[in-house]
C-alpha positions as CSV (number, residue, x, y, z in Angstrom):
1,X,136.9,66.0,258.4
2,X,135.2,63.1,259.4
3,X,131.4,64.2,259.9
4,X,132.0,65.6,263.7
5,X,132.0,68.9,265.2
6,X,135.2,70.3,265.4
7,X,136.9,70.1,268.7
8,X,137.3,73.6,269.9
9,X,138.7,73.1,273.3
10,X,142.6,74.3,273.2
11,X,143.0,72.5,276.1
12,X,141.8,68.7,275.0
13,X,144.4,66.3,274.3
14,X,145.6,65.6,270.8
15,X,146.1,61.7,269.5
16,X,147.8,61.1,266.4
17,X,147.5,58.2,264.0
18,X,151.6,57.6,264.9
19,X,153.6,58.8,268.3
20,X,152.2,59.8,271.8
21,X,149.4,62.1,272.0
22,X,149.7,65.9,272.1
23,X,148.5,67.2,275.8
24,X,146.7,70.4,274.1
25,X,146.2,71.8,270.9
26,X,148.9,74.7,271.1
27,X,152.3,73.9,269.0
28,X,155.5,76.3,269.0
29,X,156.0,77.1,265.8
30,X,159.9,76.6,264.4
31,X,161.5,79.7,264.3
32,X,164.6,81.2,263.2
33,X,166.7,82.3,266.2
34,X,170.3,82.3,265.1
35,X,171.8,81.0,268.3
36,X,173.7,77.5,267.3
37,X,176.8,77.2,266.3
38,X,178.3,77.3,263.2
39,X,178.6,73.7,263.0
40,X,174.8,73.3,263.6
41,X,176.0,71.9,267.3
42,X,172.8,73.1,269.6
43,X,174.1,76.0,272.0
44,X,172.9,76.6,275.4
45,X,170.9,79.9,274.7
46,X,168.9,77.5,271.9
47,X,168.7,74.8,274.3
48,X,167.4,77.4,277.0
49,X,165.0,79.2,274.6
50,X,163.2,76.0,273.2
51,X,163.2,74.3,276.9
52,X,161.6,77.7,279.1
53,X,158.9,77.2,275.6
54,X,158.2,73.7,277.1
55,X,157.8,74.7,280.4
56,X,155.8,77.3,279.5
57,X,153.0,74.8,278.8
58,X,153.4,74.5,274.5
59,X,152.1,71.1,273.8
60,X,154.5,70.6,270.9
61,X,158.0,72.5,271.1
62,X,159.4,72.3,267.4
63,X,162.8,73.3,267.0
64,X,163.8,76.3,264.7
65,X,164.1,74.4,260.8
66,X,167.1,72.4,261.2
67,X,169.4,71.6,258.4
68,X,169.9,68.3,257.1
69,X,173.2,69.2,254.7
70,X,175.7,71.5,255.2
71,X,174.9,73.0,251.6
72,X,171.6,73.7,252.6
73,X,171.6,75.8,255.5
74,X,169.8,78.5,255.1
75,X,170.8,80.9,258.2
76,X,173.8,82.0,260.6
77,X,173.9,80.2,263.7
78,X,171.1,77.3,262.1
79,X,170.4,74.4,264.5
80,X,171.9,71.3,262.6
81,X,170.5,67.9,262.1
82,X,172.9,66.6,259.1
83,X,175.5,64.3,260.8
84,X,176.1,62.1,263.7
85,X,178.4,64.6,265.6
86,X,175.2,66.6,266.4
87,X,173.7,64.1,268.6
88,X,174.8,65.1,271.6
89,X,173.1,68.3,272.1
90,X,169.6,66.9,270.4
91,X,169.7,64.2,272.7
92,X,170.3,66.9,275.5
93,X,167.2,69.0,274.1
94,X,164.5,65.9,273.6
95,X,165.3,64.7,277.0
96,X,165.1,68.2,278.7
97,X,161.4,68.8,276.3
98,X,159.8,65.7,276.9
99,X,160.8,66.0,280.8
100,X,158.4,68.8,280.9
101,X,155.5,67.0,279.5
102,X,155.9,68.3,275.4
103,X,156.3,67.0,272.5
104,X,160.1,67.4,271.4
105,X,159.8,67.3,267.1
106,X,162.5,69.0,265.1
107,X,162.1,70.4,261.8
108,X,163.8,69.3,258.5
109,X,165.5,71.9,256.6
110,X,166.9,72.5,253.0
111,X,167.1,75.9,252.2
112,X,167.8,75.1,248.2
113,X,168.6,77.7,246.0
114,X,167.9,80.2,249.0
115,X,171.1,79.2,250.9
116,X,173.6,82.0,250.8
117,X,177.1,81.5,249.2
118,X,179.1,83.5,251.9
119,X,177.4,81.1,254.7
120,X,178.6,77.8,253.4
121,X,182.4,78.9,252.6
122,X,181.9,79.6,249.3
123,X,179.9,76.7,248.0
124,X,176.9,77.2,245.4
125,X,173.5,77.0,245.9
126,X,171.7,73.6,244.7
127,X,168.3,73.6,244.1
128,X,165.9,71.7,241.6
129,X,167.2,73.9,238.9
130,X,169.3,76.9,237.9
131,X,168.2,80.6,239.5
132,X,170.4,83.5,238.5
133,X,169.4,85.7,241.0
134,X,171.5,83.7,243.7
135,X,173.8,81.9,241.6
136,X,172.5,78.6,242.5
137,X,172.6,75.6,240.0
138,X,170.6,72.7,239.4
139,X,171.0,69.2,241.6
140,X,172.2,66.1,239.3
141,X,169.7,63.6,239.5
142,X,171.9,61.4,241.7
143,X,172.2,64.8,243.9
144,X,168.5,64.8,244.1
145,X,168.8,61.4,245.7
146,X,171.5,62.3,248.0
147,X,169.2,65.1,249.2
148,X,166.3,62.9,249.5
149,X,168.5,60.2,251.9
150,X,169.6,63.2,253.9
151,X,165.9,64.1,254.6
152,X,165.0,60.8,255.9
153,X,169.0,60.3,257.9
154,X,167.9,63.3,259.4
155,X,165.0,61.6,260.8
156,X,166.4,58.6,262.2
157,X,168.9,60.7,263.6
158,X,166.1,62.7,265.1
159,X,164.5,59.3,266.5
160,X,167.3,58.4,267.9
161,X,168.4,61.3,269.6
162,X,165.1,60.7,271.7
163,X,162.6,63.1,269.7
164,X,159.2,62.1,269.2
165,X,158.8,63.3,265.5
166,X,159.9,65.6,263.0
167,X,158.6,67.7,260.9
168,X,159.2,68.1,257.2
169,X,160.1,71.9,255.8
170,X,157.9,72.6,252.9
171,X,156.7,75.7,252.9
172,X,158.8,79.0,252.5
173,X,160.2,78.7,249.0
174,X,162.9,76.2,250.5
175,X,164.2,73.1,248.6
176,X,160.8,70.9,249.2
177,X,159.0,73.9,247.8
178,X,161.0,74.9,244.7
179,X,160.7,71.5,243.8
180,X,157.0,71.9,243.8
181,X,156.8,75.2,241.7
182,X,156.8,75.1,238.3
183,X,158.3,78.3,238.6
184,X,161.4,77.1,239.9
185,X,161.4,73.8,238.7
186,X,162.5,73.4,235.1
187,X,163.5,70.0,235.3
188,X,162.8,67.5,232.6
189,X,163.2,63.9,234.4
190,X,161.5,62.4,236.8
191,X,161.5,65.1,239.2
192,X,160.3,67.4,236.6
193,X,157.2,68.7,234.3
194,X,153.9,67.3,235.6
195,X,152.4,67.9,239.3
196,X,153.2,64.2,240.0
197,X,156.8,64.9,239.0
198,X,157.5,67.9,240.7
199,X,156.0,66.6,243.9
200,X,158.0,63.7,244.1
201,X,160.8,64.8,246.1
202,X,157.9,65.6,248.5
203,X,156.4,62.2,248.9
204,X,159.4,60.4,248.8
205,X,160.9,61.9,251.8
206,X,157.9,61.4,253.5
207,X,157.6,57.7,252.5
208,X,161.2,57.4,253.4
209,X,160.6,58.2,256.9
210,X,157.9,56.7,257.8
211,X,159.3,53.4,256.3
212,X,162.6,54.2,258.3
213,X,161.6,55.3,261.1
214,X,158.5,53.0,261.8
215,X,154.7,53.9,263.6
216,X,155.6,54.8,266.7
217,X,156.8,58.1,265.4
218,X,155.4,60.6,264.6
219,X,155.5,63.0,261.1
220,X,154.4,66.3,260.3
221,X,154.6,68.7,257.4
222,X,154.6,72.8,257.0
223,X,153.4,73.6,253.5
224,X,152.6,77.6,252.3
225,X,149.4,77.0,249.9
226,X,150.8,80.7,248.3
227,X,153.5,83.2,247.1
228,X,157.2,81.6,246.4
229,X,155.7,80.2,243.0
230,X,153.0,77.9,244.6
231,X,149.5,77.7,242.8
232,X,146.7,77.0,245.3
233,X,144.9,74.4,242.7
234,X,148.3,72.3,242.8
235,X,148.8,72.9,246.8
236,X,145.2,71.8,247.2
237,X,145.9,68.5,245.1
238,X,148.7,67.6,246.8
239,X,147.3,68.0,250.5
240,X,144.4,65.6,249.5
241,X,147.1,62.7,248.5
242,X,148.5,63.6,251.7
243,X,145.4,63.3,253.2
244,X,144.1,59.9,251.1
245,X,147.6,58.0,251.8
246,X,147.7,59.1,255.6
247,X,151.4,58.9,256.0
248,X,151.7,62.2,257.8
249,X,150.0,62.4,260.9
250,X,149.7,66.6,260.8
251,X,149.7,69.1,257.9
252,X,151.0,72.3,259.4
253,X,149.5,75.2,257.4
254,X,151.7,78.3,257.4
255,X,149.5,80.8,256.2
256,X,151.2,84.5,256.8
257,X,147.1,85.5,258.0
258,X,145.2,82.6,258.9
259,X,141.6,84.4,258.3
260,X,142.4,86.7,255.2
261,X,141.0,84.9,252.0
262,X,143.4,83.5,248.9
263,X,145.3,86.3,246.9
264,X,143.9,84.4,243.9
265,X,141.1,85.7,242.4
266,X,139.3,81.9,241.7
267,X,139.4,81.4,245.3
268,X,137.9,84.4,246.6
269,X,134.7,84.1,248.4
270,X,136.3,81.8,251.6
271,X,139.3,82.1,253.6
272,X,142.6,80.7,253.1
273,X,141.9,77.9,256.3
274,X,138.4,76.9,255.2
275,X,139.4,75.9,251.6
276,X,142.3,73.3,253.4
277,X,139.4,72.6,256.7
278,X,136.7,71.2,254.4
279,X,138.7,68.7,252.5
280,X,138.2,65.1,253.7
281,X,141.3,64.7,256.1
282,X,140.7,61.3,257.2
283,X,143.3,60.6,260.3
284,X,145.8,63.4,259.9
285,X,145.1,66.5,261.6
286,X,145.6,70.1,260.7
287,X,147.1,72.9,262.2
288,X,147.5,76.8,261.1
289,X,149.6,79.6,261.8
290,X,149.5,83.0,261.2
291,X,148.8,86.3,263.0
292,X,147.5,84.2,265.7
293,X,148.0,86.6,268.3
294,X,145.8,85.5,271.4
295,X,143.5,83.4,273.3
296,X,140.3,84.7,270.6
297,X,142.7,84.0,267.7
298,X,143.5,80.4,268.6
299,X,139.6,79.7,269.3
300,X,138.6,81.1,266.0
301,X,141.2,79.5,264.0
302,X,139.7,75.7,266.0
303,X,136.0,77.3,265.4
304,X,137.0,77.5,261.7
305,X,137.7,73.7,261.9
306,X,141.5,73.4,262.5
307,X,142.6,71.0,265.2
308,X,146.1,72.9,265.9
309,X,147.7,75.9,266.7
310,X,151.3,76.8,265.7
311,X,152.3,80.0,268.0
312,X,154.8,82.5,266.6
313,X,155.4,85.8,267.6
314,X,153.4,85.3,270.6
315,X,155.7,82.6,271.9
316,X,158.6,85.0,271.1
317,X,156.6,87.7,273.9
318,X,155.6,84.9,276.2
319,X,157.0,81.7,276.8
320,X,153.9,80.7,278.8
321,X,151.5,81.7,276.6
322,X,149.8,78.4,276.6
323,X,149.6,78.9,280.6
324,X,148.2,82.5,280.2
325,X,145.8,81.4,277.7
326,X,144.0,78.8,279.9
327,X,144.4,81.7,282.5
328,X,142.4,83.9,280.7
329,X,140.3,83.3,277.9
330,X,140.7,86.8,276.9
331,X,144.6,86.9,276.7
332,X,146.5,89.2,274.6
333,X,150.1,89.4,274.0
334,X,152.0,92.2,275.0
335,X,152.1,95.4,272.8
336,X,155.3,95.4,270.5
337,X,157.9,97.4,271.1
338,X,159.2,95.6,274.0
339,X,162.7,96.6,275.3
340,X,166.0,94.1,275.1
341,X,165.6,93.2,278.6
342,X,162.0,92.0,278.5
343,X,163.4,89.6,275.4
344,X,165.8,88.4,277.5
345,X,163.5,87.5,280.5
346,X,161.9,85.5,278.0
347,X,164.5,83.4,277.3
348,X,166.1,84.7,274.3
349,X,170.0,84.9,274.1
350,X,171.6,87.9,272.4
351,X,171.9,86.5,269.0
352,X,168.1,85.7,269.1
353,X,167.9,89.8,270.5
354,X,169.7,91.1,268.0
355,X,167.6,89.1,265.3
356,X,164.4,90.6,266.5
357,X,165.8,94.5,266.0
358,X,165.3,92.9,262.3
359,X,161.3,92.6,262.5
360,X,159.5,96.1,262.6
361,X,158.8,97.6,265.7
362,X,159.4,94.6,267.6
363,X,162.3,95.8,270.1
364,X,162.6,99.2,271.4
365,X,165.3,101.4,270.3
């Protein structure tokens, strides 16, 4: 941080080193919701979902994670981002976001060796190296490069469908992730071995984009400081690069619990947000997400020294929530179950529907 009390107004306006300024500091998170087509083309029910999100007063509205090769999708029904052909419909959504006064970004998406055979007609899993449980195999190093060029296509191709950023996939155990791990990497060239190494996918997508698509737009990265084979030492050092070289204008913290403390031991003592919230950040700002339910939630995680929101489950229940929350500074969500209909209301098609019967006591039988 740079030396000054945290600004712990949801409602103040957001600037950004790159891009237009964020109207408040409440961002929908990306989320899985099944409803493209198989093609990646955007379907009404997505467009209709992410837009009511916009209206409903979200500052940023980020698409679900959007893949940027057909080998890499990681879902049924993903939002696609990988070729021209898609155009149309993202060109459709940024208008129809940025109409209602939000942010339109779309998230880049490789789910590596995560991506399921049966979804991509048969074709096998790439990822940095070799996992047996899913069959995948490891990328050539000219592979690697392809994969790296579609990060950064997808990105133009984002600008010019009319968004105003994207943001980078790196959290989750997807591609940008594995790569990361030394768990799943076992490379031994250049993307390989040390932290440096293994990182280097990382920050060459990001300086790929920013070089591409120049300073008016705006970039963004979600990155999971634990589980899926990341160490919270090496997750650490590679937010403070970020931070130092201040290509990114947000880190986007997914954190499952944004107040629990670090499952590892050496961290214990602080939470999970305040070990990322006292490092020097410079111009890029930080957001968090998880189990931020309501109004008290978003303050705290702001209190704590965050200067973002990303809103999950909550967006799924209300697709005002940002309107509610200036409201009443006391808002909760809805209790969960909530029947099909209610869903609905909110804007979710029946793919989307059908998807939540998946998460625990979230729909009513």
């Amino acid at each position: 941080m740079d030396g000054k009390a945290p600004v712990t107004d949801l409602f103040a306006p957001m600037s950004f080193a790159h891009g237009p300024a964020m109207k408040n500091r409440l961002m929908l998170s990306p989320l899985t919701n099944l409803q493209s087509h198989n093609d990646g083309q955007l379907s009404d029910d997505e467009f209709h979902w992410l837009v009511k999100r916009a209206q409903g007063g979200f500052g940023m509205t980020m698409t679900c994670a959007a893949f940027v090769q057909m080998e890499g999708r990681g879902f049924p029904g993903q939002l696609g981002i990988s070729d021209d052909s898609q155009l149309p419909g993202l060109t459709r959504l940024a208008a129809a976001i940025r109409q209602e006064g939000s942010l339109a970004t779309v998230q880049l998406h490789h789910a590596g060796v995560r991506s399921p055979k049966d979804l991509n007609n048969g074709l096998q899993p790439v990822g940095p190296s070799p996992f047996e449980e899913t069959g995948a195999r490891g990328l050539s190093h000219a592979e690697v490069e392809q994969m790296i060029e579609a990060f950064i296509a997808a990105a133009v191709r984002a600008q010019t469908a009319g968004f105003d950023g994207v943001e980078v996939h790196g959290a989750h155990g997807y591609v940008v992730a594995q790569f990361i791990s030394s768990e799943f990497n076992q490379r031994e060239d250049e993307f390989g071995g040390s932290l440096e190494n293994r990182s280097r996918v990382l920050f060459r997508i990001i300086d790929g984009i920013r070089e591409r698509c120049g300073p008016g737009f705006n970039l963004g990265l979600r990155i999971s400081p634990e589980r899926f084979g990341q160490k919270m030492s090496e997750v650490i050092e590679i937010c403070e690069r970020l931070f130092r070289e201040a290509k990114i204008d947000y880190l986007d913290l997914s954190l499952w619990d944004a107040f629990k403390e670090p499952i590892e031991e050496a961290y214990h003592g602080s939470s999970l947000l305040s070990w990322f919230t006292r490092l020097d950040r410079g111009t890029v700002r930080l957001g968090a997400a998880g189990k931020v339910r309501g109004a008290k939630e978003a303050q705290a995680c702001l209190q704590a020294g965050a200067d973002f929101v990303a809103i999950g489950r909550s967006a799924i229940l209300h697709h005002d929530f940002p309107q509610r929350v200036r409201g009443d500074g006391e808002f909760q969500p809805v209790k969960t179950p909530v029947t099909a209909d209610y869903l609905r209301n909110e804007g979710l098609g029946p793919k989307f529907v059908e998807y939540m019967k998946t998460w625990p006591k979230f729909v009513a039988e």
